[in-house]
DRENDOSE-855384 format. One record per atom (N, C-alpha, C): residue in one letter; x, y, z; residue number from 1. Coordinates in steps of 0.05 Angstrom, whole numbers. Layout:
residues N
   r        u        v        w     k
   A        X        Y        Z   NUM
...
end
This chain:
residues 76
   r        u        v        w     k
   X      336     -397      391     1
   X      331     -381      367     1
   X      302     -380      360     1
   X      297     -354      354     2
   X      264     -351      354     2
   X      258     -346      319     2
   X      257     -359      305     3
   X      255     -348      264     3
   X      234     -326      273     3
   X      235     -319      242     4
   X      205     -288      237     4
   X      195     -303      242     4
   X      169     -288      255     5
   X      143     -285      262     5
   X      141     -292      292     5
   X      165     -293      304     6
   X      158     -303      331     6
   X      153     -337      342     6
   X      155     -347      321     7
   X      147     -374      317     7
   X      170     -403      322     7
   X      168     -415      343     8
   X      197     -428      357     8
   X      191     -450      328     8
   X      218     -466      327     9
   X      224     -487      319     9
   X      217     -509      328     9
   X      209     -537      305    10
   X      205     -559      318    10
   X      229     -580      303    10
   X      231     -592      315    11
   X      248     -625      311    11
   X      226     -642      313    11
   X      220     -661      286    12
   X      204     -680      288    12
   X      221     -710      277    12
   X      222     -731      286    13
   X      240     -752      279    13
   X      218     -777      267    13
   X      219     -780      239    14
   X      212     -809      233    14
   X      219     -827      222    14
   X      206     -855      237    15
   X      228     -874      229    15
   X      218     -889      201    15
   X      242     -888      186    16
   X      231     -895      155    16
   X      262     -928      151    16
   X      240     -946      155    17
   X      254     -973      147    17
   X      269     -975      122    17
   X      255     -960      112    18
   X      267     -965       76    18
   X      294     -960       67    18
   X      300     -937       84    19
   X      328     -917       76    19
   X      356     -930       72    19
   X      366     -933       55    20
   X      394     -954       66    20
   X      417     -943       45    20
   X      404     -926       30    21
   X      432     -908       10    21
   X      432     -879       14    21
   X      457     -875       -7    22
   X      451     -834      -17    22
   X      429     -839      -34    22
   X      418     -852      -50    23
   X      394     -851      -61    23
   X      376     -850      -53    23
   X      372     -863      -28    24
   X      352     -855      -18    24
   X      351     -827       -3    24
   X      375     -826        8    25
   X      381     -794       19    25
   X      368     -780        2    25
   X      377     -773      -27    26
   X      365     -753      -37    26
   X      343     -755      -55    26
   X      332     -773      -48    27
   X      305     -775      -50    27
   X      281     -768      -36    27
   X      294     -771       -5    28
   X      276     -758       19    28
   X      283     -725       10    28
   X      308     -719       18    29
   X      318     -688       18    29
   X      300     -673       -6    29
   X      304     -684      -26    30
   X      281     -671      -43    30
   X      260     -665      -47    30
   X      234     -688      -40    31
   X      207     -683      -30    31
   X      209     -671       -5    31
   X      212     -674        7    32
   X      213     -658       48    32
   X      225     -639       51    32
   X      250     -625       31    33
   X      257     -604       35    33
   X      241     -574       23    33
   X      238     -581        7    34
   X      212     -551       -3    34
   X      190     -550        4    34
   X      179     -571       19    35
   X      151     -564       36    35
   X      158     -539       55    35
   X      133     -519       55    36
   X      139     -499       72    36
   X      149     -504      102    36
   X      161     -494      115    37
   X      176     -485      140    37
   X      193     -506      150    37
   X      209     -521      122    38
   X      226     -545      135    38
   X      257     -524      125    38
   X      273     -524      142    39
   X      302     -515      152    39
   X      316     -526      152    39
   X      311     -551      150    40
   X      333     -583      147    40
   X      321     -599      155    40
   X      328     -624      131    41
   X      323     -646      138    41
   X      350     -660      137    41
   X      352     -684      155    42
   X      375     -705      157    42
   X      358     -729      155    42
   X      375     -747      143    43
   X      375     -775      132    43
   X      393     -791      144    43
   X      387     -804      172    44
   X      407     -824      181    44
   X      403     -847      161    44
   X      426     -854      155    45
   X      420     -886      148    45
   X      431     -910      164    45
   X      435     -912      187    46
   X      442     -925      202    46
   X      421     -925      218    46
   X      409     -904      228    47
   X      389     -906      248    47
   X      357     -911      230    47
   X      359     -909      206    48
   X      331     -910      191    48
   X      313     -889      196    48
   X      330     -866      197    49
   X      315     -840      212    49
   X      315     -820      196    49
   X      284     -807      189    50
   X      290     -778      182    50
   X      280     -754      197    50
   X      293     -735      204    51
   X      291     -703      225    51
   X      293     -686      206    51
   X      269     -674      209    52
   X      265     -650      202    52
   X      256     -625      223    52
   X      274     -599      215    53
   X      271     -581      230    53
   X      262     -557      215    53
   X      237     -541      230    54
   X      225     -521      218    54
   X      208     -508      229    54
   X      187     -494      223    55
   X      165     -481      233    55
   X      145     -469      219    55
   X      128     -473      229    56
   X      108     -495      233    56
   X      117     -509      224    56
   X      115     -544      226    57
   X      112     -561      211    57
   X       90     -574      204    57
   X       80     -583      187    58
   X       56     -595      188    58
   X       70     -637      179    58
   X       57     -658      200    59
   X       75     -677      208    59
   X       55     -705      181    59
   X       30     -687      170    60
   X       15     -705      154    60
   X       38     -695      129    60
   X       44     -681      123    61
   X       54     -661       93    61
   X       81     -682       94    61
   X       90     -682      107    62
   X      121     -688      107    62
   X      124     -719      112    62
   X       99     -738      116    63
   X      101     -761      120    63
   X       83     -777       91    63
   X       76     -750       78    64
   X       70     -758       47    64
   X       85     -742       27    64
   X      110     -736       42    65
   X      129     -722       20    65
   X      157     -758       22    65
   X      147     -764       47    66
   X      172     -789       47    66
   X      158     -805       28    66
   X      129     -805       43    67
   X      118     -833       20    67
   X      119     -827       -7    67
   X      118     -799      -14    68
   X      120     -795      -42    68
   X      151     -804      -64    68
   X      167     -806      -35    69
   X      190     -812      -48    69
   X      202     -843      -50    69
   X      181     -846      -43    70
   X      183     -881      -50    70
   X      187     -890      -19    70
   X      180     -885        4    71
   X      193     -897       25    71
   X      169     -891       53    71
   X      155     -917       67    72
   X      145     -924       86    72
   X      147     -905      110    72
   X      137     -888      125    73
   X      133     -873      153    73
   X      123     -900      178    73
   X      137     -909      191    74
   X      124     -920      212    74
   X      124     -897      239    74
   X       92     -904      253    75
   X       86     -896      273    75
   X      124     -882      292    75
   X      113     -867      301    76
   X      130     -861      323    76
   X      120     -868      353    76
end
């Protein structure tokens, strides 16, 4: 699938230790989802993982939209 502008999709996965409810679910989903060109985000809580899919992404924006939500980005 190619979105407007010609512009492919990315999957970026980070691992966030903190995550361990729906509260925290929608705490990520809310800061990380209205940053521009995010399409979904998922919240494992088993894997301590969050994926976001979009385009462009920008990977600094979205790793201070987790921290904004109360919750740690470790390196990938």
């Amino acid at each position: 699938m190619i979105p407007y502008g010609g512009m492919s999709e990315q999957t970026i996965t980070y691992h966030v230790p903190g995550v361990s409810c729906e509260h925290c679910r929608t705490a990520i989903e809310r800061e990380v989802g209205p940053l521009p060109g995010i399409t979904s985000v998922a919240v494992d809580l088993d894997r301590k993982t969050v994926t976001v899919t979009g385009g462009p992404l920008d990977e600094a924006a979205v790793a201070a939209a987790i921290d904004a939500a109360g919750y740690d980005v470790e390196p990938r």
